[in-house]
PDB file of the backbone (N, CA, C, O) and the ligand in Angstrom, with CONECT records:
HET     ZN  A 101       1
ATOM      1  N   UNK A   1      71.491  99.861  47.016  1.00  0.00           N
ATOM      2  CA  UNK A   1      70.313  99.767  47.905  1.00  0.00           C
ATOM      3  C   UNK A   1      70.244 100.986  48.819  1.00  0.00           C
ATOM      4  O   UNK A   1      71.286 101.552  49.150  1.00  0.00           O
ATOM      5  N   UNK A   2      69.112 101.388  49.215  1.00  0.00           N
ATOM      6  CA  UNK A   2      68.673 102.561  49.867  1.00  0.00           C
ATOM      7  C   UNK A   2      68.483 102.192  51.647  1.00  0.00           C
ATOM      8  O   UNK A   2      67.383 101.706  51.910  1.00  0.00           O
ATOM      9  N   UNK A   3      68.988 102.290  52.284  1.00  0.00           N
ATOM     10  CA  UNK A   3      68.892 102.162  53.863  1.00  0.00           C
ATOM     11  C   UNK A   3      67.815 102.674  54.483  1.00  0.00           C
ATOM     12  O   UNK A   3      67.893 103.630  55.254  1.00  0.00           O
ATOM     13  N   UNK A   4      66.751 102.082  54.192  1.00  0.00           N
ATOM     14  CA  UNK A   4      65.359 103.272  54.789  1.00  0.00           C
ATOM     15  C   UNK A   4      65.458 103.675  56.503  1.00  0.00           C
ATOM     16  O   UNK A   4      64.697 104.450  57.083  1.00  0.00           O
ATOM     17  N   UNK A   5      66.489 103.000  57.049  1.00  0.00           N
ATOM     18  CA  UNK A   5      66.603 103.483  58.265  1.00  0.00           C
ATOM     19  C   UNK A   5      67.675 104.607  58.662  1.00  0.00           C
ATOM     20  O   UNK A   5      67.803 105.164  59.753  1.00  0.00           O
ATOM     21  N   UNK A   6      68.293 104.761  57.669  1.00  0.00           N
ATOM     22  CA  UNK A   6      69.666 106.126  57.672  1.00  0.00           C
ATOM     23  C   UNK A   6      68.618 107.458  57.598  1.00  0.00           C
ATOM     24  O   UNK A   6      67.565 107.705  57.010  1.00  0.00           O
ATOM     25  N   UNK A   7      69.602 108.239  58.624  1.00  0.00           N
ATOM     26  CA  UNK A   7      68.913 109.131  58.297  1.00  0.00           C
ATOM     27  C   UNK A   7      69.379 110.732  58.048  1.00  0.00           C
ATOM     28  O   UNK A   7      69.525 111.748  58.728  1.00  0.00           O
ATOM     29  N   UNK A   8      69.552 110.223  56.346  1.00  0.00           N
ATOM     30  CA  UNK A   8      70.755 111.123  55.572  1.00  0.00           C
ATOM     31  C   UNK A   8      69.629 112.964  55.513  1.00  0.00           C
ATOM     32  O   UNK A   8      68.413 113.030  55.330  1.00  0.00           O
ATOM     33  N   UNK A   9      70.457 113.991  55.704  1.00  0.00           N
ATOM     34  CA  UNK A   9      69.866 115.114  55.337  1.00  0.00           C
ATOM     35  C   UNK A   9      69.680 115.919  56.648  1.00  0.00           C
ATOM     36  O   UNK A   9      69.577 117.145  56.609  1.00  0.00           O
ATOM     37  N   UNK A  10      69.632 115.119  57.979  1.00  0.00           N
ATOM     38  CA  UNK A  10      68.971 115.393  59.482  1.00  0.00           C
ATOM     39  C   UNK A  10      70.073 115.785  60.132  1.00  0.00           C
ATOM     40  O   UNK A  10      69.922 116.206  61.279  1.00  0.00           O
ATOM     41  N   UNK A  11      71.560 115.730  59.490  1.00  0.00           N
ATOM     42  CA  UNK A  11      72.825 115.326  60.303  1.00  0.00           C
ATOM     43  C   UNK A  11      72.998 117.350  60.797  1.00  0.00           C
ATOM     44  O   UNK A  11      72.993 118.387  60.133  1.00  0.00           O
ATOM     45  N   UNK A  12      73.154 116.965  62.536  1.00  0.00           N
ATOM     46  CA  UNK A  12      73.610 118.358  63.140  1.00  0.00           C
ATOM     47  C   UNK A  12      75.134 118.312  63.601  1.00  0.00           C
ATOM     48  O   UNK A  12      75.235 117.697  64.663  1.00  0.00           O
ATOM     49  N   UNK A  13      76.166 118.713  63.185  1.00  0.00           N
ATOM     50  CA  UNK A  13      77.408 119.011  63.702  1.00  0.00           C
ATOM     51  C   UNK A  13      77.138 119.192  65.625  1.00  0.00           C
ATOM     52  O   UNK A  13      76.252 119.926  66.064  1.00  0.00           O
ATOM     53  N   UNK A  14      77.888 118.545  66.351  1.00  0.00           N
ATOM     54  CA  UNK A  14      77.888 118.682  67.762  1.00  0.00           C
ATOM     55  C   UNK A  14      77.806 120.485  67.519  1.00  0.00           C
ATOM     56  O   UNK A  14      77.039 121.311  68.012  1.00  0.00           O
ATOM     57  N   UNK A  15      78.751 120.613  66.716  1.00  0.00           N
ATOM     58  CA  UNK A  15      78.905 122.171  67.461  1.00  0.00           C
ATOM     59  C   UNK A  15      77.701 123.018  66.717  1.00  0.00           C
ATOM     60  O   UNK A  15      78.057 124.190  66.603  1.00  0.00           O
ATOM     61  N   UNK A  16      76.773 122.855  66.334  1.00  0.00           N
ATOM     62  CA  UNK A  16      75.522 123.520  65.774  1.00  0.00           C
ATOM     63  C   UNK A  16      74.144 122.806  66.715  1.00  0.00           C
ATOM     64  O   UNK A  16      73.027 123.278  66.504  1.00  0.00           O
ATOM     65  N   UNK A  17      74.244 122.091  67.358  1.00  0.00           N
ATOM     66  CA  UNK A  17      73.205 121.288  67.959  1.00  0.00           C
ATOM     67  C   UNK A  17      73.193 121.991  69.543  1.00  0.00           C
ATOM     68  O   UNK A  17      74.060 122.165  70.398  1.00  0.00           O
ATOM     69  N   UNK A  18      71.634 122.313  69.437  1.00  0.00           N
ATOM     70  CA  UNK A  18      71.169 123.511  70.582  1.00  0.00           C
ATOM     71  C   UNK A  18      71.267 122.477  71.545  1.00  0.00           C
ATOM     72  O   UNK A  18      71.628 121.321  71.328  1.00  0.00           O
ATOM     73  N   UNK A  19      70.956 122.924  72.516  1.00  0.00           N
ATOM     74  CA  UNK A  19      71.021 122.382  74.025  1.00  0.00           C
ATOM     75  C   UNK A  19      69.518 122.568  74.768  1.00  0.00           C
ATOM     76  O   UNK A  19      68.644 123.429  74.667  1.00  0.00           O
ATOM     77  N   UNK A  20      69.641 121.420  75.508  1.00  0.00           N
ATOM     78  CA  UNK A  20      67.860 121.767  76.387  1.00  0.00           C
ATOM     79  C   UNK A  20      67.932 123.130  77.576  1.00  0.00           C
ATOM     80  O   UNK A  20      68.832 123.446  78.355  1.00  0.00           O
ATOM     81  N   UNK A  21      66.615 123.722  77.325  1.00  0.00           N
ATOM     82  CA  UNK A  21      67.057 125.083  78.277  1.00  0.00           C
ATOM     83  C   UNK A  21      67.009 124.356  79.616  1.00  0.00           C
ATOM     84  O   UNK A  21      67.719 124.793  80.522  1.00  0.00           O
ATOM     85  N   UNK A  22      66.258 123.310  79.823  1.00  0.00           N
ATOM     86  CA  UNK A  22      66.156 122.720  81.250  1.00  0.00           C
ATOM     87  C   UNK A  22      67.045 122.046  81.678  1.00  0.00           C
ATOM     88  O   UNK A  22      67.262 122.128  82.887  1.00  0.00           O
ATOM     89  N   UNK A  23      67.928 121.087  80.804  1.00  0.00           N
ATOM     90  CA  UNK A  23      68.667 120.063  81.412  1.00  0.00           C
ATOM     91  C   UNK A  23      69.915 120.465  80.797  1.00  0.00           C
ATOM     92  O   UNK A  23      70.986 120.018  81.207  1.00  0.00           O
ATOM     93  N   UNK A  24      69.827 121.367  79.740  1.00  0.00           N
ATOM     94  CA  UNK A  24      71.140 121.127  79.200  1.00  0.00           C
ATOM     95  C   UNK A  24      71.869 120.207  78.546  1.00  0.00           C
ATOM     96  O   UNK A  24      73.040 120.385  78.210  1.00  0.00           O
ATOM     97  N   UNK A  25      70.981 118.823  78.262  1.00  0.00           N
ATOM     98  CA  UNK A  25      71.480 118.355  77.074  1.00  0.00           C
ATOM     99  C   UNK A  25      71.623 118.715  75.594  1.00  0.00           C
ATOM    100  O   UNK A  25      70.885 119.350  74.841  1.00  0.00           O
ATOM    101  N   UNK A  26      72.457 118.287  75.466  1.00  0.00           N
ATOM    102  CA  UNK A  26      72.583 118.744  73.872  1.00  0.00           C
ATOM    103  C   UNK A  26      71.645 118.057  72.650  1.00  0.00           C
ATOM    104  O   UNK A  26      71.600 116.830  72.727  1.00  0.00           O
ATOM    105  N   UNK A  27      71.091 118.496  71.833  1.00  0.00           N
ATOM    106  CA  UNK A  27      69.703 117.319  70.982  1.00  0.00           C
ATOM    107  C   UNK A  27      70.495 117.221  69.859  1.00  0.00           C
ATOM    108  O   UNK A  27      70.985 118.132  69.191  1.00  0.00           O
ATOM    109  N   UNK A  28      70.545 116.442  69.765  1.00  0.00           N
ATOM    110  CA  UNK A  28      71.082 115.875  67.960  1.00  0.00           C
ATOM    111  C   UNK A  28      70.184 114.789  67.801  1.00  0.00           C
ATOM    112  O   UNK A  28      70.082 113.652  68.262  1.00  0.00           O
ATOM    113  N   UNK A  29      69.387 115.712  66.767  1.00  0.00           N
ATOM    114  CA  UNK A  29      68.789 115.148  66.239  1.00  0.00           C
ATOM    115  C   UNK A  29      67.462 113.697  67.067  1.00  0.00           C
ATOM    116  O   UNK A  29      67.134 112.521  66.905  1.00  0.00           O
ATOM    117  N   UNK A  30      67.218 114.650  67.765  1.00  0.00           N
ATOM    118  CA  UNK A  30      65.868 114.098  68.845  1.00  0.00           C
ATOM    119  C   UNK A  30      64.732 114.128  68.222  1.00  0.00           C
ATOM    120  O   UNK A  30      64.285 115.267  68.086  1.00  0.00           O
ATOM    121  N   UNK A  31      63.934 113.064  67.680  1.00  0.00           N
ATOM    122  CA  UNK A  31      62.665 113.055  67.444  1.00  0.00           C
ATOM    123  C   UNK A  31      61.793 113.740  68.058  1.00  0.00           C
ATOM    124  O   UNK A  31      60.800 114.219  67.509  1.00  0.00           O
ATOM    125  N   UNK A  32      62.161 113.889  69.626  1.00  0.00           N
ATOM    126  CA  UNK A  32      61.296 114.335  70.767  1.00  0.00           C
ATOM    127  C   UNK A  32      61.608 116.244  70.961  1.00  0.00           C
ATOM    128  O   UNK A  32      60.956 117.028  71.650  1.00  0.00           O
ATOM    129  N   UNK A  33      62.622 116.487  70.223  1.00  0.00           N
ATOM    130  CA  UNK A  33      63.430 117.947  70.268  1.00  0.00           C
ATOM    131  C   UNK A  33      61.999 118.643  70.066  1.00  0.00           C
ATOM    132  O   UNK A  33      61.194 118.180  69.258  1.00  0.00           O
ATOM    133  N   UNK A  34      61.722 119.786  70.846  1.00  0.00           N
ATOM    134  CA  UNK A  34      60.742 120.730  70.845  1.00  0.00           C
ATOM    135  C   UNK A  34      61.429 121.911  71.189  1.00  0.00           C
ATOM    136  O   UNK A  34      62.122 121.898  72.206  1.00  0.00           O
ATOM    137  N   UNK A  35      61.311 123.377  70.198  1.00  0.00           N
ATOM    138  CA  UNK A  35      61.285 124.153  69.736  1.00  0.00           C
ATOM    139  C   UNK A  35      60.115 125.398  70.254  1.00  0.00           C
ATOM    140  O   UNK A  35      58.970 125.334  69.807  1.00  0.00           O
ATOM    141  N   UNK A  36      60.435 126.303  71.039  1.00  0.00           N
ATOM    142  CA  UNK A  36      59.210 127.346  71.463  1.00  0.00           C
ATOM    143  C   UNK A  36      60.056 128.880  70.366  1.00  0.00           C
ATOM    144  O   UNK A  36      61.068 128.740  69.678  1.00  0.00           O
ATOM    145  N   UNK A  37      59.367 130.016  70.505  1.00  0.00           N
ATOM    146  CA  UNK A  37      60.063 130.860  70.245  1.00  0.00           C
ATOM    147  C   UNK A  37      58.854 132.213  70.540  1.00  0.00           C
ATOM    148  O   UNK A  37      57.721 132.361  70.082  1.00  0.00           O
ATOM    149  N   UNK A  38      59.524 132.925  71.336  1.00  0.00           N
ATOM    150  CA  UNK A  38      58.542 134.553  71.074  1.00  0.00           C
ATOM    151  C   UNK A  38      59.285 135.560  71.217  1.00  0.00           C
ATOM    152  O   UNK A  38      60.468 135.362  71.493  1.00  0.00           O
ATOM    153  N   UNK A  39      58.906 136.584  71.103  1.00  0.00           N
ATOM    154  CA  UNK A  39      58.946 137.540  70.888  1.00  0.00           C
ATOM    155  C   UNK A  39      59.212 138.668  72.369  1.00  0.00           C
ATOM    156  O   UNK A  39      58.428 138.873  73.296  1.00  0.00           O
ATOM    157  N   UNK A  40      60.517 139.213  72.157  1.00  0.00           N
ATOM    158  CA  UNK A  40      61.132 140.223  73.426  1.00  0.00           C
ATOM    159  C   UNK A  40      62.100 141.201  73.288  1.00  0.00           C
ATOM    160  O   UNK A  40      63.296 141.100  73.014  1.00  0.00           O
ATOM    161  N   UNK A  41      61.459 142.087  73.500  1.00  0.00           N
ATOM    162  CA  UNK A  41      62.273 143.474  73.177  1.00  0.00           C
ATOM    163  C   UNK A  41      62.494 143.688  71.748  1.00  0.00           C
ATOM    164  O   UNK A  41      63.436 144.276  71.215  1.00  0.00           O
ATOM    165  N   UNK A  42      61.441 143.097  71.187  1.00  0.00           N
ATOM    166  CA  UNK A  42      61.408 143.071  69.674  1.00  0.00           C
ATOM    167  C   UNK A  42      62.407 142.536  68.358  1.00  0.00           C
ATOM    168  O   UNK A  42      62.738 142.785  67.199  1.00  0.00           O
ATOM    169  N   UNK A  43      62.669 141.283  69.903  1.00  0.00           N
ATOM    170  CA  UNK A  43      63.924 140.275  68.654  1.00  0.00           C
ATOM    171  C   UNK A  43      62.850 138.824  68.879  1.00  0.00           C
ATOM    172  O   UNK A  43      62.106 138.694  69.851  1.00  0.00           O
ATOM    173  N   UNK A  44      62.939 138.143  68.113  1.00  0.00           N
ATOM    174  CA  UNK A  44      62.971 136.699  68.396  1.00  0.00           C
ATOM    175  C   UNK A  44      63.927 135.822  69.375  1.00  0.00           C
ATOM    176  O   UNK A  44      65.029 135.354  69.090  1.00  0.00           O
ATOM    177  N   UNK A  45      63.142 135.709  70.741  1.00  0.00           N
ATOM    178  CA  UNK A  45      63.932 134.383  71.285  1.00  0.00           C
ATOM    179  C   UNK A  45      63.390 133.102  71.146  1.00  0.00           C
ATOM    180  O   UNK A  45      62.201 132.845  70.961  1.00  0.00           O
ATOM    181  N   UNK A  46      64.451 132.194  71.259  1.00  0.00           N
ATOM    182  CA  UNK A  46      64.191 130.940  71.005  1.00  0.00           C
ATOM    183  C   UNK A  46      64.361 130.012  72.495  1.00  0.00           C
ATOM    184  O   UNK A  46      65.092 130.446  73.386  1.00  0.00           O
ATOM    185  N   UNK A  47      63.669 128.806  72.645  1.00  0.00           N
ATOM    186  CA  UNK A  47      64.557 127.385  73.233  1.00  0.00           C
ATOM    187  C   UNK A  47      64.051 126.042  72.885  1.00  0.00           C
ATOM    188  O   UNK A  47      62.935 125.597  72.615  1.00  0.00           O
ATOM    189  N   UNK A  48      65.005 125.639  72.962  1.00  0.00           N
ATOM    190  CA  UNK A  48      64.907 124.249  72.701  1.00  0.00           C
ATOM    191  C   UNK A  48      64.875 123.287  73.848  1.00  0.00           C
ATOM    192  O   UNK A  48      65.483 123.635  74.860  1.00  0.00           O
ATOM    193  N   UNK A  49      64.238 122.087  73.850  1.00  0.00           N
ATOM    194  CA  UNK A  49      63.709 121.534  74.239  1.00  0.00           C
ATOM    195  C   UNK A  49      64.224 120.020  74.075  1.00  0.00           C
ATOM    196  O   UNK A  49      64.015 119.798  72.882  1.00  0.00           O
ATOM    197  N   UNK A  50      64.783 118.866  74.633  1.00  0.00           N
ATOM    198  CA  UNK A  50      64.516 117.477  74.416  1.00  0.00           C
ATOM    199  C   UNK A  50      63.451 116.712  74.325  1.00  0.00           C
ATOM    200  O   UNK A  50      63.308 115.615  73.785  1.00  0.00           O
ATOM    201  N   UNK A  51      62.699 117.398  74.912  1.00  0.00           N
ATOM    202  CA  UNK A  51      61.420 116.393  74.552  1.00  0.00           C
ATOM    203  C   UNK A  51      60.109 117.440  75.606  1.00  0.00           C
ATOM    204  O   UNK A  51      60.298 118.369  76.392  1.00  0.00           O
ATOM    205  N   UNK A  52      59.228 116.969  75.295  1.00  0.00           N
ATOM    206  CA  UNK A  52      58.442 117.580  76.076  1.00  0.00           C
ATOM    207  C   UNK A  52      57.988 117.953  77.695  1.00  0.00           C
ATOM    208  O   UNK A  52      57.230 118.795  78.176  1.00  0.00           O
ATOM    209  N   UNK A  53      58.707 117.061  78.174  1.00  0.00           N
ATOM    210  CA  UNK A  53      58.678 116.788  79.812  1.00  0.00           C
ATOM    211  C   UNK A  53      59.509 117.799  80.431  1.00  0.00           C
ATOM    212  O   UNK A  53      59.408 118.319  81.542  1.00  0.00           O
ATOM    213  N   UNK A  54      60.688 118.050  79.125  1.00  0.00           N
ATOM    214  CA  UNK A  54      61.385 119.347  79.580  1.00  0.00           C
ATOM    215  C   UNK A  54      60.760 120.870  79.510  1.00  0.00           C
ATOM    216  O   UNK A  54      60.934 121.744  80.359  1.00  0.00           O
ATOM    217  N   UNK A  55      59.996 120.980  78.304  1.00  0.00           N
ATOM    218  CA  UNK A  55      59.350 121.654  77.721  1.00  0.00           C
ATOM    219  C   UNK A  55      58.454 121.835  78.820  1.00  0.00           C
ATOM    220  O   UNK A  55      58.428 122.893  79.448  1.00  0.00           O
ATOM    221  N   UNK A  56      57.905 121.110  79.018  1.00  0.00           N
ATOM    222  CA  UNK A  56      56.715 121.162  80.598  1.00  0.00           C
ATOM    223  C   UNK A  56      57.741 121.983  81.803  1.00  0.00           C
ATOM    224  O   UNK A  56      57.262 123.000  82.305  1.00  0.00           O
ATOM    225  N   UNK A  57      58.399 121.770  82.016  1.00  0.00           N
ATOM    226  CA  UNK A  57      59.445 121.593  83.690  1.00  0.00           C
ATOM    227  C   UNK A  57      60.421 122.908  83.468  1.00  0.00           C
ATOM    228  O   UNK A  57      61.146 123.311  84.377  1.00  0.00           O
ATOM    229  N   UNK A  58      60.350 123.731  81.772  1.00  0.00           N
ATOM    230  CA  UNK A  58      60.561 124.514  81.937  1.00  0.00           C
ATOM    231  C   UNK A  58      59.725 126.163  82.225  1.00  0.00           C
ATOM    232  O   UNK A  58      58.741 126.643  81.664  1.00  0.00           O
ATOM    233  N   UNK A  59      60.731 126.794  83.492  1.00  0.00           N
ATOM    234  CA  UNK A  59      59.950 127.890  83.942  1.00  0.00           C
ATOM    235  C   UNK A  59      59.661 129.001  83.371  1.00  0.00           C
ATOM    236  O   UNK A  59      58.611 129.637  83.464  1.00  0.00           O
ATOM    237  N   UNK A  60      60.852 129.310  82.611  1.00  0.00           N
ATOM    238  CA  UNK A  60      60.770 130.071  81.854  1.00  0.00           C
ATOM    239  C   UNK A  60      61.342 131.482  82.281  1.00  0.00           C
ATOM    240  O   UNK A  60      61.321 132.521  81.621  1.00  0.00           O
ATOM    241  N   UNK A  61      61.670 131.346  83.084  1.00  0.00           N
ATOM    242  CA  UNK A  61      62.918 132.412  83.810  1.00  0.00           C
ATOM    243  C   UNK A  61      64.131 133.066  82.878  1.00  0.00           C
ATOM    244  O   UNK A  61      65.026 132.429  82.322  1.00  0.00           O
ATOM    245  N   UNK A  62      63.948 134.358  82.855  1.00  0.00           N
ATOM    246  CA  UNK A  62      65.144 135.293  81.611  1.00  0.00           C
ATOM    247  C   UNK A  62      65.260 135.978  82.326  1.00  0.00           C
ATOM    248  O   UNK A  62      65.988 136.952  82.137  1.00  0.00           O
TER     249      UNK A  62
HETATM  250 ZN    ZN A 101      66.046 118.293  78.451  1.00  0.00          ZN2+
END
């Protein structure tokens, strides 16, 4: 039988699982995990996000 609630394929190792730029939690595997990324000094930066409220509340300060 197939477990339609497992959720095989999604799995992040603690030590590969980004962290919120605002709070600093760590997301494994957050439905709510939000993802920005642009462009500086002609690399790609990234952050991640727990959910959107963080995403909001962050300033964005580098
Ligand atoms: Zn957060």
């Amino acid at each position: 039988m197939v477990d339609p609630t497992s959720d095989v394929g999604e799995d992040v190792s603690p030590e590969d699982a980004p962290t919120c730029a605002t709070c600093g939690e760590q997301i494994l595997n957050e439905r709510t995990h939000r993802v920005i990324t642009w462009i500086e000094d002609d690399a790609v930066q990234s952050a991640h996000f727990c959910d959107e409220r963080c995403r909001m509340n962050w300033d964005g300060d580098s």
